[in-house]
Residue frames as qw, qx, qy, qz and C-alpha x, y, z in Angstrom:
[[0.642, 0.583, -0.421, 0.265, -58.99, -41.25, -167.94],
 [0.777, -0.459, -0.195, 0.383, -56.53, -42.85, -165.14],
 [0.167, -0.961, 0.191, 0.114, -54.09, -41.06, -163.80],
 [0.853, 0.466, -0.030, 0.233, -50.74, -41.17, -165.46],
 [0.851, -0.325, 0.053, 0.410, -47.18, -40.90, -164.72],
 [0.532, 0.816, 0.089, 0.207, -45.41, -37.80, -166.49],
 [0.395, 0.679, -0.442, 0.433, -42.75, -36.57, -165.01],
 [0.820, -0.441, -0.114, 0.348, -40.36, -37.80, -161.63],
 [0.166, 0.867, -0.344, 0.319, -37.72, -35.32, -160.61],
 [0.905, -0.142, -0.226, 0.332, -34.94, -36.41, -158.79],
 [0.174, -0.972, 0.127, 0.096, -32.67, -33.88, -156.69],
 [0.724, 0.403, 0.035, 0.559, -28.94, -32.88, -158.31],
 [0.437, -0.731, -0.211, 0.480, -26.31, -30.86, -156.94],
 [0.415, -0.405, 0.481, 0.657, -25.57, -29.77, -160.23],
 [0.729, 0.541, 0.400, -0.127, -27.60, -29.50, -163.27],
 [0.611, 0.696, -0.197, -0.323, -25.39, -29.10, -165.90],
 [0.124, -0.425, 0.896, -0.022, -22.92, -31.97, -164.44],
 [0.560, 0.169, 0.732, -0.349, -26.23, -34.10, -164.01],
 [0.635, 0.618, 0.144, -0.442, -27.27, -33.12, -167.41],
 [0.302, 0.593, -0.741, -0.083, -23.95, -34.32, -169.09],
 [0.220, -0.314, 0.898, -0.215, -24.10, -37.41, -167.45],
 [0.564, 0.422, 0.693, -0.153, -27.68, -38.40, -168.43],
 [0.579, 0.779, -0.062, -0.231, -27.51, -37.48, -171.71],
 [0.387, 0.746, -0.535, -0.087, -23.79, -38.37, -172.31],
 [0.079, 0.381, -0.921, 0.003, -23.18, -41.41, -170.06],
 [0.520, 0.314, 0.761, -0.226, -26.86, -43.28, -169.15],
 [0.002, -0.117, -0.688, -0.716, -27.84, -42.07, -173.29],
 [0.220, 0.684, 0.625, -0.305, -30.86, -40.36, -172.37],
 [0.291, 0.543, 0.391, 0.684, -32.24, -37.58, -174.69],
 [0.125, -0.200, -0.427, 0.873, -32.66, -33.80, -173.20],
 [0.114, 0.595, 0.775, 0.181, -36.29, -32.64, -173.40],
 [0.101, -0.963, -0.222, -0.113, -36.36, -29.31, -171.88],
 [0.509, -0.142, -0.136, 0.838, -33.53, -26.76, -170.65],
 [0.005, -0.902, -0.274, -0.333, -35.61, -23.68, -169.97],
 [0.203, 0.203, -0.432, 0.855, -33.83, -21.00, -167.97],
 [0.442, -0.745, -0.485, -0.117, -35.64, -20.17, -164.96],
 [0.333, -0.871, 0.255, -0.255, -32.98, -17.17, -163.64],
 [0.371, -0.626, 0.668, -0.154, -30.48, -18.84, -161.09],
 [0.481, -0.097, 0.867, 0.087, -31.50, -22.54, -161.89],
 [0.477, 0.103, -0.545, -0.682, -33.58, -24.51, -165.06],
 [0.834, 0.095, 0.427, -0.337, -35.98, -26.64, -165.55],
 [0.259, 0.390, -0.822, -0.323, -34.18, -29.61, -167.30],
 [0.847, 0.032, 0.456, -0.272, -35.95, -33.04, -167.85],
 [0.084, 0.361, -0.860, -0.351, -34.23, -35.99, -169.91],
 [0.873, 0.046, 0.055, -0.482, -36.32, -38.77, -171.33],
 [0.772, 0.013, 0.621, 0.136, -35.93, -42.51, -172.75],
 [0.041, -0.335, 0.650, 0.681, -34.52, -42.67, -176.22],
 [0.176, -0.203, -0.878, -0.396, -37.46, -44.92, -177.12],
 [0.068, -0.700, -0.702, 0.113, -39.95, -42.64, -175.36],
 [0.131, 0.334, -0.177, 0.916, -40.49, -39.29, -174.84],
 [0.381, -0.529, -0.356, -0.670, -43.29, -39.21, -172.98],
 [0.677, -0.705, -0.095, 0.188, -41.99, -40.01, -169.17],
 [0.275, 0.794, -0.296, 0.454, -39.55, -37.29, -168.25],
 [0.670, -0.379, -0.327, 0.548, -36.90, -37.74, -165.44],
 [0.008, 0.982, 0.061, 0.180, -36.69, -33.70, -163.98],
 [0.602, -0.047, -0.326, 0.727, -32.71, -32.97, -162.66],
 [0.162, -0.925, -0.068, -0.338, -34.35, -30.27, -160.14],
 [0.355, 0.407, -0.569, 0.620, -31.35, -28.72, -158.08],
 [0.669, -0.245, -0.640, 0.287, -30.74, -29.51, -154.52],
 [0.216, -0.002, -0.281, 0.935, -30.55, -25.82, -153.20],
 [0.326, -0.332, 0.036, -0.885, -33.36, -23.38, -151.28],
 [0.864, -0.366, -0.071, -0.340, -34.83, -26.27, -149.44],
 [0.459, -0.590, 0.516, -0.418, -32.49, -27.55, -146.65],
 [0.751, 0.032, 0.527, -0.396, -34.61, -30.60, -146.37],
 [0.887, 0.432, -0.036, -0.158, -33.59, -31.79, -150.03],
 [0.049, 0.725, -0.636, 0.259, -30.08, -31.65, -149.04],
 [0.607, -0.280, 0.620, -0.411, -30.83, -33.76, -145.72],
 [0.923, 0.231, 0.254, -0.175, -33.01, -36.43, -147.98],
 [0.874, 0.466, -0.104, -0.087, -30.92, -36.84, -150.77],
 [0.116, 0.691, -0.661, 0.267, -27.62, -36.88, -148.45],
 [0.622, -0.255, 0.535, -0.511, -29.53, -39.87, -146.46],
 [0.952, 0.179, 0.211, -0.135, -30.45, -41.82, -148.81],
 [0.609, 0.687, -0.378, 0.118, -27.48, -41.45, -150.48],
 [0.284, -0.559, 0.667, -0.403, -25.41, -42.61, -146.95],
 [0.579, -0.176, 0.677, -0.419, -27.59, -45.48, -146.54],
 [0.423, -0.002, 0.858, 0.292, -27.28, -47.29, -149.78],
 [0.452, 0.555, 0.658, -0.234, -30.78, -46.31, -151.56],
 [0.180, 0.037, 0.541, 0.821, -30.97, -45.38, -154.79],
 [0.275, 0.468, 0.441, -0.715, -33.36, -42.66, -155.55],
 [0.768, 0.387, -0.103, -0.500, -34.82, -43.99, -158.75],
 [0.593, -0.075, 0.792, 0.124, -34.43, -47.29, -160.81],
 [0.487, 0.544, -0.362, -0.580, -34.21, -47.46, -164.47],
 [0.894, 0.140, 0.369, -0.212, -34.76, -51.15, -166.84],
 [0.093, 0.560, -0.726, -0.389, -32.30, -52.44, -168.96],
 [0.879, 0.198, -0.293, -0.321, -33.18, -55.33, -171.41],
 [0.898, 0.133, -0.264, 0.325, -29.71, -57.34, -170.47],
 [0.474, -0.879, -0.056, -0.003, -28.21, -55.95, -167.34],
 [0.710, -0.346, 0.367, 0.492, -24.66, -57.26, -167.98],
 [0.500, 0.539, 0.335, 0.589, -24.54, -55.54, -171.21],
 [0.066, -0.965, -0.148, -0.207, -25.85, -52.43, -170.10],
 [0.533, -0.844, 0.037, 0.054, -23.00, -52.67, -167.36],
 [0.702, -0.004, 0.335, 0.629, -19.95, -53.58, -169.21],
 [0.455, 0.499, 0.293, 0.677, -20.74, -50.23, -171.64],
 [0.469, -0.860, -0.038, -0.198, -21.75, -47.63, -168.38],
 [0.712, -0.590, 0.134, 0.358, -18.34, -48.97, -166.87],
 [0.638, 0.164, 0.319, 0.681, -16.55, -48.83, -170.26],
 [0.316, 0.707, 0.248, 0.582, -17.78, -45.43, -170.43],
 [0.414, 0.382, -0.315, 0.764, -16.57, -44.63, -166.94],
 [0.446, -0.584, -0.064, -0.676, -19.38, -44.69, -164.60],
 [0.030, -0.327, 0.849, -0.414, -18.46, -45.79, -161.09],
 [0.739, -0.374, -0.492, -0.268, -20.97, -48.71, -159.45],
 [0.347, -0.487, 0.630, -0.495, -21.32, -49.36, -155.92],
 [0.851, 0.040, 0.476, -0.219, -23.00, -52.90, -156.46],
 [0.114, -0.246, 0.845, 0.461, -21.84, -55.27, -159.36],
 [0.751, -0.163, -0.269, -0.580, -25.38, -57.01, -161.06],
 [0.132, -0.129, 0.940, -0.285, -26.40, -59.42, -158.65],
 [0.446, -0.461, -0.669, -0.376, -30.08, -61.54, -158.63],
 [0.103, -0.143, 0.477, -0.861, -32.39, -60.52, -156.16],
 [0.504, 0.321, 0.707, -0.377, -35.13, -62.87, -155.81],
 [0.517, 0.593, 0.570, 0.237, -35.67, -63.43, -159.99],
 [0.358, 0.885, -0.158, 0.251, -34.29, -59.39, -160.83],
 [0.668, 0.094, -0.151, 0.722, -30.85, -58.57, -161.33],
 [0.036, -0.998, -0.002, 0.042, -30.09, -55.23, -159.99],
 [0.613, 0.165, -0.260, 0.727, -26.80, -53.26, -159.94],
 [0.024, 0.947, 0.316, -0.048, -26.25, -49.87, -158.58],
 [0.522, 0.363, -0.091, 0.767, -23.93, -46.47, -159.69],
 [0.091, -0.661, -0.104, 0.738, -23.02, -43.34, -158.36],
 [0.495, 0.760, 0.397, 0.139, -24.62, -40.52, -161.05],
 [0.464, 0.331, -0.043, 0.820, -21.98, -37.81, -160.12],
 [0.193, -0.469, -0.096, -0.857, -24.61, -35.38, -158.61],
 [0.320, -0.329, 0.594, -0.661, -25.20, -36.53, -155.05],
 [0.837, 0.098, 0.164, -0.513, -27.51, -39.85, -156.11],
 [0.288, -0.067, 0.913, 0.281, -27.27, -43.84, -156.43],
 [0.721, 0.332, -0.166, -0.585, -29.51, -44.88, -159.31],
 [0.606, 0.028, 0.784, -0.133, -30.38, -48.80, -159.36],
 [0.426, 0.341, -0.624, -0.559, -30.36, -50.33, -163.10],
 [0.606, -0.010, 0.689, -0.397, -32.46, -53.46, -163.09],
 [0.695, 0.083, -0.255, -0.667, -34.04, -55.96, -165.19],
 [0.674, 0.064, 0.488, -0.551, -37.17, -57.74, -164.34],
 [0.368, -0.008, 0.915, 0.165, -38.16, -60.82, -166.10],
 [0.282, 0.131, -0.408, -0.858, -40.16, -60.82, -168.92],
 [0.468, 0.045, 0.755, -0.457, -43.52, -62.09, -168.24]]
C-alpha cells in the first residue's frame, strides 16, 4: 500500500480563534477536539471529505514554531493552500463573510491564486488549478 496523506498541521496562536474561523468562516467541519490538559488536539476536515485532516496545533513550547510561522508569515508565504472549484466565487463569499485577503485572485501561469490572513498568525493561499 503507498503511502498516504492523513493529516497536515499547521501552527495557530490560538486554537479556539483558529477553530471558529475554519469551521465558521473557510466552512470546514471539526473532526476532533480532544483535551490534551493546557492545549487540544483539534483537526478540521473538507465538507466533502473526511478523510484528510488539517491539525490547528498551537504555536507555544517550541520557540522555533513561533520564529517559522512569524517568517513566513513576514515574507508573504502562505503556509498551506486549499482548492476552490471557482476562485471568484469562493472570494466574493470569504470577503462577504469578513475575511481579510492580502492578494485579490490573480492568474499565475494557468492557476488563479488569492491569499487571506486566517486570524491566527498564518496566510493561507486559495487556488484553483485547471481541470485536466
Amino acid at each position: 500500500m503507498p503511502l498516504k496523506i492523513k493529516l497536515v498541521s499547521i501552527m495557530v496562536d490560538d486554537q479556539d480563534k483558529a477553530l471558529d474561523f475554519y469551521t465558521n468562516k473557510l466552512g470546514f467541519i471539526k473532526k476532533l477536539e480532544i483535551d490534551m490538559g493546557e492545549h487540544k488536539w483539534i483537526s478540521v476536515v473538507s465538507s466533502d471529505s473526511d478523510y484528510m485532516e488539517l491539525g490547528l496545533e498551537p504555536n507555544v513550547g517550541v520557540p522555533e514554531a513561533k520564529v517559522y510561522q512569524k517568517a513566513l508569515l513576514d515574507n508573504g508565504i502562505p503556509a498551506t493552500a486549499f482548492d476552490v472549484d471557482d476562485i471568484e466565487t469562493e472570494h466574493k463569499k470569504l470577503v462577504e463573510k469578513g475575511v481579510l485577503f492580502k492578494s485579490e485572485p490573480k492568474d499565475v501561469g494557468g492557476i488563479k491564486v488569492a491569499i487571506l490572513h486566517d486570524t491566527v498568525g498564518n496566510l493561507i493561499q486559495i487556488q484553483q488549478v485547471p481541470k485536466l
